[in-house]
N, C-alpha and C positions, 0 to 999 in steps of 0.2 A: 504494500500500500504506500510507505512513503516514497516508493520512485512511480508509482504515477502522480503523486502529488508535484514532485519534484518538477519532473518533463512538462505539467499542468503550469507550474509555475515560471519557468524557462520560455514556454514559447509564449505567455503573454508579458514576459520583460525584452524576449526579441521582438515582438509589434510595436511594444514602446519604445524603443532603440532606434528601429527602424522610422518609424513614424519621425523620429526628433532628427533623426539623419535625413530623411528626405526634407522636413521643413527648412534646414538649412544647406541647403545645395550650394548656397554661395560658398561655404566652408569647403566641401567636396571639392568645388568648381577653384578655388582659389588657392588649397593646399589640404593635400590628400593626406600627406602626412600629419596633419593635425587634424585632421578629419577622424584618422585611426588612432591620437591620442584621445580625441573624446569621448571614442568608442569607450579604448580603456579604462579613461578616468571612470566611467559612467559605471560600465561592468565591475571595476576594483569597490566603487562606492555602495554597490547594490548588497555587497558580502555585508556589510554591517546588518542587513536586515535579514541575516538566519541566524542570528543569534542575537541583536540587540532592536529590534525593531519599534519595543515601545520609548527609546531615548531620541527618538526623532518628533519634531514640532507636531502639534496637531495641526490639522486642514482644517478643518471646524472646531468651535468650540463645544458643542456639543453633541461632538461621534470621536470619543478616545481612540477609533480602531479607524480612521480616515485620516493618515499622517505624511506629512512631507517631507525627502531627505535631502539636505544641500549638499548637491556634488561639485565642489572646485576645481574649477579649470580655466586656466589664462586668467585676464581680469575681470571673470565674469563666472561664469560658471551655469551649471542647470540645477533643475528642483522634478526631484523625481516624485509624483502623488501615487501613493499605495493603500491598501487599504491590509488591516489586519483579519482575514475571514476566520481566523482558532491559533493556538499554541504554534501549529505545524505548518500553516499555509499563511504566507503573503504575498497579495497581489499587486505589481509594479502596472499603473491603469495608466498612465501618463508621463511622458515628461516633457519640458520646457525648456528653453534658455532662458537663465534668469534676468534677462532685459526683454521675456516678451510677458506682457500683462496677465494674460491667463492660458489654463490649458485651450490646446483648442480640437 
């Protein structure tokens, strides 16, 4: 049971990867190698949430299990939104560059 949770939880933080790589193409388009640092920084930042996922911000104040994790890179960085579904599954439902306003 936990590796399909796992593989459950992997291809929806690849949509959200994907999804944040395609919204900035200009990155892609301008410098591929930092295109694939962000990939890393994103993926490196995401490990914090199988083991510590309630020490990241809330997204609302009233839903303790809809949290946000700031991931650093360059001088800006993204904001990954997750939601906590139990002890064993979290979901990466979004992310952002933290200079765009909201998810989209």
């Amino acid at each position: 049971m936990t590796s399909v949770t796992t593989i459950r939880a992997a291809v929806r933080l690849w949509r959200a990867i994907t999804a944040c790589v395609l919204g900035f193409r200009f990155l892609l388009e301008k410098d591929v190698a930092a295109a694939e640092r962000a990939l890393d920084a994103i993926k490196e930042a995401v490990e914090l949430l199988r083991f510590s996922p309630f020490s990241c911000r809330k997204a609302l104040a009233d839903n303790p299990f809809l949290r946000e994790l700031i991931i650093p890179f360059g001088s800006a960085g993204y904001v990954a939104l997750f939601e906590i579904e139990s002890g064993r599954v979290v979901d990466v439902l979004a992310l952002r560059h933290q200079r765009e306003e909201d998810y989209q």
